[in-house]
Each structure stands twice: as structure tokens, then as C-alpha cells.
DRENDO-1510 file (C-alpha; in Angstrom, 1 decimal, always signed):
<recs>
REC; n; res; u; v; w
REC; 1; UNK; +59.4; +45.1; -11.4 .
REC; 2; UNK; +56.4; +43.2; -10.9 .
REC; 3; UNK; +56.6; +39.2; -10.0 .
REC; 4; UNK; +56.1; +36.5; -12.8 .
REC; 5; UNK; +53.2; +35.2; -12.0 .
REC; 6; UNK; +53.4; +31.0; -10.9 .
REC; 7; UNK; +51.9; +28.9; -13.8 .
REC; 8; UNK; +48.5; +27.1; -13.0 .
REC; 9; UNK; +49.1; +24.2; -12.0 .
REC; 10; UNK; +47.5; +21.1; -12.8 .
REC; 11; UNK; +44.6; +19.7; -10.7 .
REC; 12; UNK; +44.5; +16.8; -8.5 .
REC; 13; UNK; +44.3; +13.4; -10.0 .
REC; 14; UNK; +41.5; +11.5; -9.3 .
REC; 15; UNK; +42.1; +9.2; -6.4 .
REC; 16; UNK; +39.1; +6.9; -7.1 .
REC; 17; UNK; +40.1; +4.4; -9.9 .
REC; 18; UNK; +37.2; +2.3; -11.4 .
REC; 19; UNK; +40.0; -0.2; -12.7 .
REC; 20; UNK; +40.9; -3.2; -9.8 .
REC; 21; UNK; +43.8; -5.2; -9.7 .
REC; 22; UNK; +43.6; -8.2; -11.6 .
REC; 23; UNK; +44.0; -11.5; -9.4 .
REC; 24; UNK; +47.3; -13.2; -9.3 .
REC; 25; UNK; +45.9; -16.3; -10.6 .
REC; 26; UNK; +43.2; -15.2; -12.8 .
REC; 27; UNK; +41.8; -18.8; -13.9 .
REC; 28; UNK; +41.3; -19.8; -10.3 .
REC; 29; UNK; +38.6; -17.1; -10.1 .
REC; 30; UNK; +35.3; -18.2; -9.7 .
REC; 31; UNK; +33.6; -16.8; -12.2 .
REC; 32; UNK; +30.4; -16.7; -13.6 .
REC; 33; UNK; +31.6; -18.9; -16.7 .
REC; 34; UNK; +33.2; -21.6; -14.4 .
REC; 35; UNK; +29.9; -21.7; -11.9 .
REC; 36; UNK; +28.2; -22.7; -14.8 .
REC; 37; UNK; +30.2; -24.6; -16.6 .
REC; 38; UNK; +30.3; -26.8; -13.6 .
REC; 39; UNK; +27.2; -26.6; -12.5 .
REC; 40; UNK; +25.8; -28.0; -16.4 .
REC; 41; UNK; +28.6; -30.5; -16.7 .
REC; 42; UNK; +27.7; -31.8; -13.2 .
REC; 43; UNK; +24.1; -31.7; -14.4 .
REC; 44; UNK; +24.9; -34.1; -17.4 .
REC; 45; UNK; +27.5; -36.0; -16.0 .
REC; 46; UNK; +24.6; -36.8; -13.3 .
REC; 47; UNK; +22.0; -37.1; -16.3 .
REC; 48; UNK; +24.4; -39.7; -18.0 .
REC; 49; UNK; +24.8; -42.0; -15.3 .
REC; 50; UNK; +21.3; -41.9; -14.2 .
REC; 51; UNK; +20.4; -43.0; -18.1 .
REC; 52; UNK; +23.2; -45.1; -18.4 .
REC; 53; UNK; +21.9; -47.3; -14.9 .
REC; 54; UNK; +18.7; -47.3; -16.1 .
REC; 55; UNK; +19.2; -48.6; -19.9 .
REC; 56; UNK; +21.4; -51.2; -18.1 .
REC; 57; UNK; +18.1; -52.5; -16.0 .
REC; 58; UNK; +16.1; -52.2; -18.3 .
REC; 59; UNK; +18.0; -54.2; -20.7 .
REC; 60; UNK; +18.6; -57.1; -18.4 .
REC; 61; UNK; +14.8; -57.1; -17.6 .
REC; 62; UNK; +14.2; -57.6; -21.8 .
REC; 63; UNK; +16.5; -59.7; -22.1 .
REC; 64; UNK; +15.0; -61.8; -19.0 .
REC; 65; UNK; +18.9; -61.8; -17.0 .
REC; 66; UNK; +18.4; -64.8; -14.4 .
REC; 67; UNK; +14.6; -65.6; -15.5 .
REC; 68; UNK; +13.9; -69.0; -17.1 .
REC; 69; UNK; +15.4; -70.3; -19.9 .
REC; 70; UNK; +13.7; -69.5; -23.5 .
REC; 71; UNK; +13.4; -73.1; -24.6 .
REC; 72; UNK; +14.1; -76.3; -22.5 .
REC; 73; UNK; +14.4; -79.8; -23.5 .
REC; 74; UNK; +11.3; -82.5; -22.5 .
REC; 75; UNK; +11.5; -85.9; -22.2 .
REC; 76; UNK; +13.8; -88.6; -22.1 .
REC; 77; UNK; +15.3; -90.4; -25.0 .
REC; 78; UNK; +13.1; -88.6; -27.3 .
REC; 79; UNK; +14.0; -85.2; -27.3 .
REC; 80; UNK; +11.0; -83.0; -27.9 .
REC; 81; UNK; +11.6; -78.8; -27.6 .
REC; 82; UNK; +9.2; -76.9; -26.0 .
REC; 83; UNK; +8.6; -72.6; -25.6 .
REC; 84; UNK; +5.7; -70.6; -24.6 .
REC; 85; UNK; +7.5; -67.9; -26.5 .
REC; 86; UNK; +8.1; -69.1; -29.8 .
REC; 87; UNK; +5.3; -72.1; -30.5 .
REC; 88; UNK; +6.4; -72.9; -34.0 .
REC; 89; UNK; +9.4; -75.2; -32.1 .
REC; 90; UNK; +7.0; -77.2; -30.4 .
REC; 91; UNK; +6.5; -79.6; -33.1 .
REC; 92; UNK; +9.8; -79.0; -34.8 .
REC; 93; UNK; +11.2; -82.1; -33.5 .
REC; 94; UNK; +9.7; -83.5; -36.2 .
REC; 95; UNK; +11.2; -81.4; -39.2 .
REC; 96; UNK; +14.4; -82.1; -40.7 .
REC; 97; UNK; +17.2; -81.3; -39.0 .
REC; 98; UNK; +17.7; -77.9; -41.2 .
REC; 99; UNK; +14.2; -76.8; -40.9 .
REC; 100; UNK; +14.7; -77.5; -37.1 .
REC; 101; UNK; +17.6; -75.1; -36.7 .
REC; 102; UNK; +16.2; -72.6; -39.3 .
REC; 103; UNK; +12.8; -72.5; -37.3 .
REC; 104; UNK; +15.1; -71.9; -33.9 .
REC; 105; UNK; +17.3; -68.8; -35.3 .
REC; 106; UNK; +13.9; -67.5; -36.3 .
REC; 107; UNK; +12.3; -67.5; -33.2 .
REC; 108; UNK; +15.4; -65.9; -31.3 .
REC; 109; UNK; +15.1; -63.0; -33.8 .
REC; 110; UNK; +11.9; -62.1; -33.1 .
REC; 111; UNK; +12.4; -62.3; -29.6 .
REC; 112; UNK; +15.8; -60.5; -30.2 .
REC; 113; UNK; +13.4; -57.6; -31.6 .
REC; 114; UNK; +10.8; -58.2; -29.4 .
REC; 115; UNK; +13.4; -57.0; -26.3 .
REC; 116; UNK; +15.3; -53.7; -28.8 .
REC; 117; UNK; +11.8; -52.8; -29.1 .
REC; 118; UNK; +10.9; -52.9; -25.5 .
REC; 119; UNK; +14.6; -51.2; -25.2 .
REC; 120; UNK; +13.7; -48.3; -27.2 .
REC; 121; UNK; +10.2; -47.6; -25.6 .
REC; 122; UNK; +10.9; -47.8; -22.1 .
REC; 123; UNK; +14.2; -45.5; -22.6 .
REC; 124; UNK; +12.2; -43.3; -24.5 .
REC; 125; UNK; +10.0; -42.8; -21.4 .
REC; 126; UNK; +13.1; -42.8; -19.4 .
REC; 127; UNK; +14.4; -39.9; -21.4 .
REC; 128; UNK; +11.5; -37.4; -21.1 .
REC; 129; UNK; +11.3; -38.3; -17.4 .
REC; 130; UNK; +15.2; -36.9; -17.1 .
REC; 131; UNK; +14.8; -34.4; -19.7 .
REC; 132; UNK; +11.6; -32.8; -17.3 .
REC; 133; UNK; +13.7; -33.5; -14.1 .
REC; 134; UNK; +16.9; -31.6; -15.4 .
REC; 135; UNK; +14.8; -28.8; -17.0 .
REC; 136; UNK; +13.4; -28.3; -14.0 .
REC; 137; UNK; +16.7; -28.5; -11.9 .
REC; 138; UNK; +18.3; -26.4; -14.2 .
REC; 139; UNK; +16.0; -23.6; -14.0 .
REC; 140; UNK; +16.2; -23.8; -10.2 .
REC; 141; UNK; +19.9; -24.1; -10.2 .
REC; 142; UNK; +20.2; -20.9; -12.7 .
REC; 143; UNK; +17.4; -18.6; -10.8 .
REC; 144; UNK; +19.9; -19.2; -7.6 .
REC; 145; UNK; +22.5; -18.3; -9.7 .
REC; 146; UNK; +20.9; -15.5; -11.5 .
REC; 147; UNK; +19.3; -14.2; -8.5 .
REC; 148; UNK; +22.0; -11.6; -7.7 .
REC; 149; UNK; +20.9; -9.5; -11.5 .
REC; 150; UNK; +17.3; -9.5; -9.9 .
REC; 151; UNK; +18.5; -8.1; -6.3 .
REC; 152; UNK; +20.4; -5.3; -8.9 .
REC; 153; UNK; +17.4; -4.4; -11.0 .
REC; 154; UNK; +15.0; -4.3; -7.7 .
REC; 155; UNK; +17.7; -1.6; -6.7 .
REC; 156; UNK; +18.3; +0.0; -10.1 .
REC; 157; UNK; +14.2; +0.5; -10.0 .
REC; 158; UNK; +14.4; +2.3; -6.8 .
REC; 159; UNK; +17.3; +4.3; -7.9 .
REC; 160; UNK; +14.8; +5.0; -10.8 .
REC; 161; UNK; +12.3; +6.6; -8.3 .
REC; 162; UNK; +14.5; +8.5; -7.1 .
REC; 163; UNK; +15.7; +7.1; -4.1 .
REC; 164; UNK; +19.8; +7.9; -4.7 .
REC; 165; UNK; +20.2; +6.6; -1.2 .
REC; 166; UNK; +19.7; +2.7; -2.1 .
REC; 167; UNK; +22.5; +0.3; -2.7 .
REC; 168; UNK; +23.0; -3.3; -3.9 .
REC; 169; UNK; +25.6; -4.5; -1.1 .
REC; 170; UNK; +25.8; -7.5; -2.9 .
REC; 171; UNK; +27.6; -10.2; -0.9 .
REC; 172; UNK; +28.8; -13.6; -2.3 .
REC; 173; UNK; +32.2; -14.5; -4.6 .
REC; 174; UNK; +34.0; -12.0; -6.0 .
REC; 175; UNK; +32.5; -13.4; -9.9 .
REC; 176; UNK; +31.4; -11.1; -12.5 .
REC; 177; UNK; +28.0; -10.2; -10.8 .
REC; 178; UNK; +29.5; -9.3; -7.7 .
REC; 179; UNK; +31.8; -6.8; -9.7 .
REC; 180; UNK; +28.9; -5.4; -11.8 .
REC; 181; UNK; +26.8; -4.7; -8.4 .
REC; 182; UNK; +30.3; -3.3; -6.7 .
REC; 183; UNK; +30.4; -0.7; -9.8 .
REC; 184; UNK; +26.6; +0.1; -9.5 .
REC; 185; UNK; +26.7; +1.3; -6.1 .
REC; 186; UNK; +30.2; +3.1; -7.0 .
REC; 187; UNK; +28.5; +4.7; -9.9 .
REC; 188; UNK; +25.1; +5.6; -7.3 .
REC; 189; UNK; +27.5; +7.2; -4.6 .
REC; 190; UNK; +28.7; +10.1; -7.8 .
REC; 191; UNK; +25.7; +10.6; -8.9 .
REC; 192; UNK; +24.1; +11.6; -5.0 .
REC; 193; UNK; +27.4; +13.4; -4.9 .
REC; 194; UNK; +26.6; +15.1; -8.1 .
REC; 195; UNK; +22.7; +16.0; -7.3 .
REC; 196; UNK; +23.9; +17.1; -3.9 .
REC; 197; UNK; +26.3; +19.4; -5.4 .
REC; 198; UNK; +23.7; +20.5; -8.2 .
REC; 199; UNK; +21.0; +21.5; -5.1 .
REC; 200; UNK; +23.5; +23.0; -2.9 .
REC; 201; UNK; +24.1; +25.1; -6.1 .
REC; 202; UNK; +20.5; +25.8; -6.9 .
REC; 203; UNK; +20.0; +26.6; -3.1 .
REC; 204; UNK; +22.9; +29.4; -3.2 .
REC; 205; UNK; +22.4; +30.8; -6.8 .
REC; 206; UNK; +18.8; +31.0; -5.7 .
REC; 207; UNK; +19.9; +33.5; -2.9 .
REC; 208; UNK; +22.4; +35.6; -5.0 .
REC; 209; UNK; +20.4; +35.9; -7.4 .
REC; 210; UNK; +17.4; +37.3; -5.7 .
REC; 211; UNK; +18.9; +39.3; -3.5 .
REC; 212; UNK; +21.0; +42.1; -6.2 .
REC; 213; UNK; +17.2; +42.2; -8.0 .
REC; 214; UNK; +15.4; +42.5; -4.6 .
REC; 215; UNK; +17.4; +45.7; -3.9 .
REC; 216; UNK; +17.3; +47.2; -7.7 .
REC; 217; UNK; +13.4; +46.6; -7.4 .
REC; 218; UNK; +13.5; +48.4; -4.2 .
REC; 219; UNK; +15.6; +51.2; -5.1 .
REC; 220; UNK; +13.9; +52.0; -8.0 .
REC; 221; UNK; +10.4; +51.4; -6.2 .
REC; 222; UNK; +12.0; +54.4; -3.6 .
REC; 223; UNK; +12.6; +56.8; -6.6 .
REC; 224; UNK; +9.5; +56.0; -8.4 .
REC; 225; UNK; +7.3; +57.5; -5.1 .
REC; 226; UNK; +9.2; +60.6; -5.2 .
REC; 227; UNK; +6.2; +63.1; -6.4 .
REC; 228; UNK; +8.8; +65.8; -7.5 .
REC; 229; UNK; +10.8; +63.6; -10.1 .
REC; 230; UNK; +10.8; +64.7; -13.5 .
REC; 231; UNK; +9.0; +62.2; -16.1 .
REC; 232; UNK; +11.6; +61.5; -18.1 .
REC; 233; UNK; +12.9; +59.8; -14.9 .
REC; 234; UNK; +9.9; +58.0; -13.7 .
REC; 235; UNK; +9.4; +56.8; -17.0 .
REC; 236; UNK; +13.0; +55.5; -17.3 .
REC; 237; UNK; +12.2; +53.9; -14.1 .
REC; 238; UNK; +8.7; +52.0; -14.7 .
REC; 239; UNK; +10.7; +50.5; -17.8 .
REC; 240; UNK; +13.7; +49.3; -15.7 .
REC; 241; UNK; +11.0; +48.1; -12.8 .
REC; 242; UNK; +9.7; +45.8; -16.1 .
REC; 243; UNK; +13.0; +45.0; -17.4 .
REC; 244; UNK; +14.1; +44.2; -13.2 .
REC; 245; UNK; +10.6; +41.9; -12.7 .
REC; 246; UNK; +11.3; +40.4; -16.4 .
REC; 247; UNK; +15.0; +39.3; -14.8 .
REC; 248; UNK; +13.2; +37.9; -11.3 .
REC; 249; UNK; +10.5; +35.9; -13.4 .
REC; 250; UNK; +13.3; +34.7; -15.2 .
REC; 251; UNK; +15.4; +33.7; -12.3 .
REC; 252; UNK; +12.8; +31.8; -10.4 .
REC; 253; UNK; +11.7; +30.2; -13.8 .
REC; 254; UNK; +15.6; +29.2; -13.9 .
REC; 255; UNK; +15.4; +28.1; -10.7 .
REC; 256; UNK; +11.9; +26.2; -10.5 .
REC; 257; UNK; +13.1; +24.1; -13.7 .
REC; 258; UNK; +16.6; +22.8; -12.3 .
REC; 259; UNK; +14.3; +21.9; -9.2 .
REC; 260; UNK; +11.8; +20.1; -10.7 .
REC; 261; UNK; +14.2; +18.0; -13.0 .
REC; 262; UNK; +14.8; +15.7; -10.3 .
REC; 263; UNK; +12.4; +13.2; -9.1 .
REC; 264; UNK; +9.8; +14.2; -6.6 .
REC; 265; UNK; +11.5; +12.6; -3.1 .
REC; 266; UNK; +8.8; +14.3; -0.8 .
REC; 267; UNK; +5.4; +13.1; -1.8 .
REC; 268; UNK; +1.7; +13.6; +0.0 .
REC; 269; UNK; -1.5; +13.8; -0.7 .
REC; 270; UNK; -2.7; +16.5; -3.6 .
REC; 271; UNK; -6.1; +16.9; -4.8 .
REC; 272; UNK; -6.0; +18.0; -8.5 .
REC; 273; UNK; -9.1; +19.9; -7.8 .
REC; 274; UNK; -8.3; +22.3; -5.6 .
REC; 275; UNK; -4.5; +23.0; -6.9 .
REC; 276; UNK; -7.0; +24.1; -9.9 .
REC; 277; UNK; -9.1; +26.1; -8.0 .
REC; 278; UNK; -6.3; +28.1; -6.2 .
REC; 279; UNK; -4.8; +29.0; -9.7 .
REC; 280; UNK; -7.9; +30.2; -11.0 .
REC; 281; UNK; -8.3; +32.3; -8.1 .
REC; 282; UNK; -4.9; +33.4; -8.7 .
REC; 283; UNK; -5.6; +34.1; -12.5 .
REC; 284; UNK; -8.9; +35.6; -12.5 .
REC; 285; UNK; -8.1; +38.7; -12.0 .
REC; 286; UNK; -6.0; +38.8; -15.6 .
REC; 287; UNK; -8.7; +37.1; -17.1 .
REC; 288; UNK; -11.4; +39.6; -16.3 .
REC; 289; UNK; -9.0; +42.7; -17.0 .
REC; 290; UNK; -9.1; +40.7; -21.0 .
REC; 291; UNK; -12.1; +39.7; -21.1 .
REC; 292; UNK; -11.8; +35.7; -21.2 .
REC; 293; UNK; -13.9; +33.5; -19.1 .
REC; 294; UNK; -12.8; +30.2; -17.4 .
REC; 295; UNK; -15.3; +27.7; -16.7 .
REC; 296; UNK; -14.8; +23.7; -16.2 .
REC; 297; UNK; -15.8; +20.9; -13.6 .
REC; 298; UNK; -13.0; +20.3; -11.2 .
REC; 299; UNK; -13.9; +16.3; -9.8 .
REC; 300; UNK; -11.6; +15.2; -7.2 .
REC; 301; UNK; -8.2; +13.5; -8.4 .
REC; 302; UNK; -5.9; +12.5; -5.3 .
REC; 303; UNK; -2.0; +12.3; -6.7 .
REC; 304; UNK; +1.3; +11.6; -4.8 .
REC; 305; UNK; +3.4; +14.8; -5.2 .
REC; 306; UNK; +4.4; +18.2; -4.4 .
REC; 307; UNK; +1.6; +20.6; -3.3 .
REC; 308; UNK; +3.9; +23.7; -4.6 .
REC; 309; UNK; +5.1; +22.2; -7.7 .
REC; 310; UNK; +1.6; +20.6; -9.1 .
REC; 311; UNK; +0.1; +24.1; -8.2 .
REC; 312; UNK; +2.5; +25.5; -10.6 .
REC; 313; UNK; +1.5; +23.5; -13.3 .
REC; 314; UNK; -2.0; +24.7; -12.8 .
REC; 315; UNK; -0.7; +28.2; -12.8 .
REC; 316; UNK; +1.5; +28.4; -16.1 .
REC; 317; UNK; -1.1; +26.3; -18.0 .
REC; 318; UNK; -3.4; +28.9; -17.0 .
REC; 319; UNK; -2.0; +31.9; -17.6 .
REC; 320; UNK; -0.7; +31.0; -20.9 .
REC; 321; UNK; -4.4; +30.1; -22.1 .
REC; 322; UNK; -5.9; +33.5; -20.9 .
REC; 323; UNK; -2.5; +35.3; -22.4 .
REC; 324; UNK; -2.7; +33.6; -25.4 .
REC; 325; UNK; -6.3; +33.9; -25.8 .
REC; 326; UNK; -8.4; +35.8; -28.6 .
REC; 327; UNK; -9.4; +39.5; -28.0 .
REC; 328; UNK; -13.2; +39.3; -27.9 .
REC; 329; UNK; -15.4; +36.7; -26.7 .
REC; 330; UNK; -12.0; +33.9; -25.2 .
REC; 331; UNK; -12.4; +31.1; -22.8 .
REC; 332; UNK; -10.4; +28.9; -21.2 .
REC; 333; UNK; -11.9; +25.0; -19.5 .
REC; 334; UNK; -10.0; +23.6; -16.8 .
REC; 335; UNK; -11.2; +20.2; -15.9 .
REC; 336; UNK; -9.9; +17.6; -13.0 .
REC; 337; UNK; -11.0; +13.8; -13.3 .
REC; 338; UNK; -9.7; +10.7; -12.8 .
REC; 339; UNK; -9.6; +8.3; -16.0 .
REC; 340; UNK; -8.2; +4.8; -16.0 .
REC; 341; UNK; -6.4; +4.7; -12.9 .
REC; 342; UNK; -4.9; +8.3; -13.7 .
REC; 343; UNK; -5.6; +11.7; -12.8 .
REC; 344; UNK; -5.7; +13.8; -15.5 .
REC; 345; UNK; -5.9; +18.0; -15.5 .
REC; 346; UNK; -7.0; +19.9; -19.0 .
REC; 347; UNK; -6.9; +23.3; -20.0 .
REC; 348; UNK; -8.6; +23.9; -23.2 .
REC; 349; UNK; -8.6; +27.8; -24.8 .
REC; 350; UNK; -9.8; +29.5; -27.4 .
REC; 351; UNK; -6.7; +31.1; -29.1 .
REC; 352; UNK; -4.7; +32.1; -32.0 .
REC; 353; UNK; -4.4; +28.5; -34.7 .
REC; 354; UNK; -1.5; +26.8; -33.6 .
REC; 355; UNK; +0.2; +24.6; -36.4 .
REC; 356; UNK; +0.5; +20.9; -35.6 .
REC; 357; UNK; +4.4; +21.1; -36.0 .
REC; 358; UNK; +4.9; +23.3; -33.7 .
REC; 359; UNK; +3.4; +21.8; -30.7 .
REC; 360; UNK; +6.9; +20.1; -29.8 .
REC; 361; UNK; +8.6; +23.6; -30.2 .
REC; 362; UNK; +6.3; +25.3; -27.0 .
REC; 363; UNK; +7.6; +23.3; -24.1 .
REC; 364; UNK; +11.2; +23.8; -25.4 .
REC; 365; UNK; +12.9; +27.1; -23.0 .
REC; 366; UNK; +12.7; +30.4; -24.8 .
REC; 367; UNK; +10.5; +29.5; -27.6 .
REC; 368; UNK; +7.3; +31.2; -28.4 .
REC; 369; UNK; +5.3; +30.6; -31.1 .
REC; 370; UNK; +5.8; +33.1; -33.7 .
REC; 371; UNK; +7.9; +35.2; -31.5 .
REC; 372; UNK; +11.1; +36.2; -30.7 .
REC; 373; UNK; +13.1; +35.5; -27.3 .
REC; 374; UNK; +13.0; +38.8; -26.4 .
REC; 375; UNK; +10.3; +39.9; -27.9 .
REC; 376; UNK; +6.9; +39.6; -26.2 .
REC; 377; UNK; +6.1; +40.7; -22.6 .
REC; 378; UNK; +3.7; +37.9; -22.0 .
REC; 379; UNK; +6.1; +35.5; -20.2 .
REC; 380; UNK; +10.0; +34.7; -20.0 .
REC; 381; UNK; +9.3; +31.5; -22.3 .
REC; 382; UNK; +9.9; +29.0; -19.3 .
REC; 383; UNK; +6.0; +28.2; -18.4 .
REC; 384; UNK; +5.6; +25.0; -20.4 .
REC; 385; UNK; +9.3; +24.1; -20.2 .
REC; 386; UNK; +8.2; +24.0; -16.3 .
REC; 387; UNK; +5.5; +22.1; -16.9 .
REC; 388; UNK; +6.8; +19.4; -18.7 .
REC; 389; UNK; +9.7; +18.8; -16.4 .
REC; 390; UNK; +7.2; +18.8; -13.2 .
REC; 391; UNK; +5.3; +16.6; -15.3 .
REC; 392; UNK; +7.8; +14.2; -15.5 .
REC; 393; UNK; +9.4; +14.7; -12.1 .
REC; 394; UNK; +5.9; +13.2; -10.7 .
REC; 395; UNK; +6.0; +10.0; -13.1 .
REC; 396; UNK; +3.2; +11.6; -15.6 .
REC; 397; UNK; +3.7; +13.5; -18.5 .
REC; 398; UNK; +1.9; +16.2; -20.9 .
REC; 399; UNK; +0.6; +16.5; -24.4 .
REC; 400; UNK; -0.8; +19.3; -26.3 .
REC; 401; UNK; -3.2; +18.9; -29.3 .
REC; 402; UNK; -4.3; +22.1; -31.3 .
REC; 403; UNK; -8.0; +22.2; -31.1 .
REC; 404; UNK; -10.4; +23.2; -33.7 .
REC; 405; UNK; -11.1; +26.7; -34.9 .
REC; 406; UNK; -7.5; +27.7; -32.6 .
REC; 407; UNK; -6.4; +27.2; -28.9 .
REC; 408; UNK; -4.6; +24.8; -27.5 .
REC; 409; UNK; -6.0; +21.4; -25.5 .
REC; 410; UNK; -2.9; +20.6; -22.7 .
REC; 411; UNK; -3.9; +17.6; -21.0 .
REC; 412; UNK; -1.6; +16.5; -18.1 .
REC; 413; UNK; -1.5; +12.8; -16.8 .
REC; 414; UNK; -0.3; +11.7; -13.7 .
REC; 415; UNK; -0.3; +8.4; -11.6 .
REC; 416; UNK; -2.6; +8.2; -8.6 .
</recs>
């Protein structure tokens, strides 16, 4: 009697937990809120005392605290009242008594209003003064503050390019920023971790893969040179030798776009030029054997990249514009310049008319225009899918136009 098998058992729970433990005394943390809020209230508290000092002085100087008195009494027995300020008292001795006092309430209004309005104006000036000085204290204060977000997007840019290696580190209290930069460098250590993993994979699926189709394409290359095997049999094996090159084409298609998906680490020196004239060379053969011509001016266009992966570019652009070409009388223009600060590659071919709509359709995987997946012995539908993502993998990217009377224009656009 055979043994029950042991039920699977459940995997591992993760040991990394992105949750931390909250602090004992959670409103003693200093967060981002409380910096602030103590750092403005500070601010105004200093503001208001600074205003509040100053409207004080400049009061007592309106009011003229300590200064001379506003009117003073001359003469002995007959009492005559004098002011510099208010000359309509000078010869109010004279008046009646109620004309006297009348006249003197009068001129300590107006110099009551004289002093509000030399208030107002000199706290207006006051004000804009500490309005400019806290404006400008407060933006200092909250750049300091701030700074931390710009240290994170400076690293989340070089992540951007690539660079999986970079982390924030961000020292300082344990506030909201600090927590946000902890995470981002948590979230950066999975996802190296993940691309690692994802090349290690490509790097071992790329060798068993090829190696099974090496030794089918060898075996049947073996049987295929053997003069005295019947032609049923060499035909059956010239179509599996196509089927088995189909599978390799497709398999280092496979592998060439999950390389190419990830930014370009490795960079040098590339001239567009010459990556175009080694894929002509490589093409020019197919292109005489159907009768299409390539022409073009290749002008030097230096790029940061990958020598291997830009010459593929060159390649599949190519050999899709002599395959896709007209019978009789095709070409196919491949230009190199440099335009606006960019270096720019084109391959323009005469060609079946290709609708408008389905430009977006070609660089998908496994489309063809107008043909099935497996239909068509041209290509394993991955050339422009490669393109695109090499494209993008260099910090440039393609676009395809139908031109006029049928072809295609593909114009690629990367950064010097």
C-alpha cells in the first residue's frame, strides 16, 4: 500500500515587516507637524513682540514722552498762553473764557491726529519691514526643514537612471521624512533583489534554452549531409531546420527584450554612423538577393550606450524595411545626424501602405501587420518590440510615421 503523500505545506512568512512599532508616547514624537508648528509660532510670537516694542517707541516719540510741554504759561500776573504747535492760543488770552477753552480742546485734537497719523504711517513701514524679514526667514527656516525631500528626489533621480545601488541614508529625528527615506531605501534594496533575480534568470534560461536547439540544429544538420537519405527525409528535415532556427530567433528575441528593459548601466562612446554602417553591411546581402537598394548619408552622432544593443536597433530597423519592401524597384534611406542636441537614426522604405492606426500595433510582440502570429516567415514579430524597449533603455525613444505613396519613416531619438 503506497504512503499518503504529506500535504504541502505553507510557505514561510515573510520576515521583513514594513509596519514599525508605534512609540510609547506617540505625541512626544517630533514630528514634522510639531517642528513646524513650533518653528511658525516661534516665528510670530518673535514677530509680535518685535511689533509690539516698536509701536510702543514709536508712540511715545508722537506723542513727544519727556519732550517739552505743548503749551506753557508766559508772564507774570498776566497770564498769556503761548505754542509753536497750535498758534490760534497765542492770542486767546483775550477771548472769553469759553472761546479760550473751546480753542484749547481744538488744538489738542488736531495734534491728537496729528500723532495716530504719524502712528499709522510709521507702523505701516514697520510692518512691511517684518513682513519681508519673516518671509525671508521663513523660507530659510522651511528649505532647512524641507531639505531632507530634496536629498530623496536627488536619489529617486538616480535610482531613475538606473543606478539600483543608491540609497538616501537619511540621518536626523526619527519624524515623518526620516520614515518616508527609511521606506525608500527598503523599497530600493527589493527591487535590486528583484532585477538581480530577473538577470540571473535571463542569464540561465539563456543557456538552457540554446543549448537543446543547438543540438536539434546540429543533429539534423548531421542527417541533412548524408548523400544517401531519401527525400522525403531531407525534406522533412530542411522544414524542421526552419521550424528549429524560427525557435532560436525566437529565443534570443526573448532574451534580447528582457535585457534591454532595464536601463543601460554600462555606457561608452557609440557613433551612430558606423553602428549603421555595420548593419548595412550585415543586410546587403538580403537586399540585393530582392532587389532593394539602401542609400543614405550617415554624419557622425556620438551617444552614451551599448555598442551591441544600438547595433541591434540598426539591424531590425533594417531588415524589416528591405523585408517589408515592394517587389520591383524598393529602397530603403538610412540617415545618422545630430539635431537639437539629439542624435537621431532614420530608416525610410518604400513598402506596402501602412494605415495610420496601426502604427502603435507594430512595436507590440507578435503583431504583424496584416498577418497572423504564425503566419509569415519574415521575422518572429519581436524586431520593433526590441527596438522600442532599447530605445527606451538608452533614455530616447521611437516613432514611426507612414510615408507617402507606402513604407514606413522610423526615426529613433536618443540623447548625446
Amino acid at each position: 500500500m503506497a504512503a499518503t503523500p504529506a500535504p504541502p505545506q505553507a510557505p514561510p512568512k515573510p520576515t521583513w515587516d514594513p509596519r514599525r512599532p508605534e512609540p510609547p508616547f506617540p505625541w512626544l514624537r517630533p514630528t514634522i507637524r510639531i517642528r513646524l508648528t513650533l518653528l511658525y509660532g516661534g516665528m510670530f510670537l518673535i514677530a509680535g513682540i518685535l511689533l509690539l516694542s516698536i509701536i510702543y517707541l514709536l508712540a511715545a516719540q508722537a506723542l513727544n514722552t519727556g519732550n517739552e510741554p505743548l503749551f506753557k504759561i508766559v508772564g507774570g500776573t498776566d497770564i498769556r498762553v503761548s505754542s509753536d504747535n497750535c498758534p490760534a492760543v497765542n492770542n486767546a488770552s483775550n477771548l472769553p473764557l469759553d472761546t479760550f477753552n473751546q480753542t484749547i480742546s481744538a488744538c489738542i485734537d488736531h495734534q491728537r491726529q496729528v500723532a495716530l497719523d504719524n502712528l499709522l504711517s510709521r507702523s505701516l513701514l514697520a510692518l512691511l519691514g517684518l513682513a519681508v524679514i519673516a518671509f525671508a526667514f521663513g523660507y530659510a527656516m522651511a528649505g532647512r526643514v524641507l531639505s531632507p525631500l530634496g536629498r530623496i528626489t536627488r536619489t529617486a533621480r538616480a535610482v531613475a537612471g538606473s543606478d539600483l545601488s543608491r540609497r538616501i541614508e537619511l540621518d536626523g529625528p526619527d519624524d515623518e521624512l526620516k520614515e518616508l527615506a527609511d521606506t525608500f531605501d527598503e523599497m530600493l534594496e527589493r527591487l535590486q533583489r528583484a532585477f538581480t533575480a530577473q538577470q540571473r534568470f535571463v542569464g540561465n534560461a539563456s543557456h538552457e534554452l540554446r543549448t537543446p536547439l543547438a543540438i536539434n540544429r546540429t543533429l539534423l544538420e548531421v542527417h541533412l549531409s548524408d548523400p544517401s537519405a531519401p527525400v522525403e527525409l531531407q525534406q522533412l528535415g530542411k522544414t524542421l531546420l526552419a521550424t528549429n532556427e524560427r525557435s532560436e530567433q525566437l529565443v534570443e528575441g526573448l532574451l534580447l527584450l528582457a535585457r534591454s528593459d532595464n536601463q543601460i548601466v554600462e555606457r561608452k562612446p557609440v557613433d551612430l554612423a558606423e553602428v549603421a554602417e555595420q548593419a548595412v553591411d550585415q543586410v546587403h546581402g538580403e537586399a540585393l538577393a530582392k532587389g532593394v537598394v539602401i542609400r543614405g548619408e550617415q554624419k557622425p552622432a556620438v551617444v552614451q550606450g551599448n555598442g551591441v544593443l544600438l547595433e541591434r536597433i540598426a539591424l531590425n530597423l533594417l531588415q524589416n524595411a528591405v523585408r517589408y519592401n515592394v517587389p520591383e524597384g524598393g529602397w530603403v534611406e538610412v540617415t545618422t545626424e545630430v539635431q537639437h542636441g539629439q542624435a537621431v537614426l532614420v530608416v525610410s522604405n518604400t513598402g506596402p501602405v501602412v494605415p495610420a492606426y496601426e502604427i502603435d500595433n507594430l512595436f507590440e510582440p507578435f503583431r504583424r501587420l496584416r498577418t497572423e502570429r504564425t503566419g509569415s516567415d519574415k521575422g518572429v514579430g519581436l524586431g520593433l518590440s526590441i527596438v522600442r524597449s532599447v530605445a527606451r533603455a538608452h533614455g530616447g525613444h521611437i516613432s514611426a510615421q507612414p510615408r507617402e505613396g507606402g513604407g514606413l519613416v522610423m526615426r529613433v531619438t536618443l540623447p548625446v
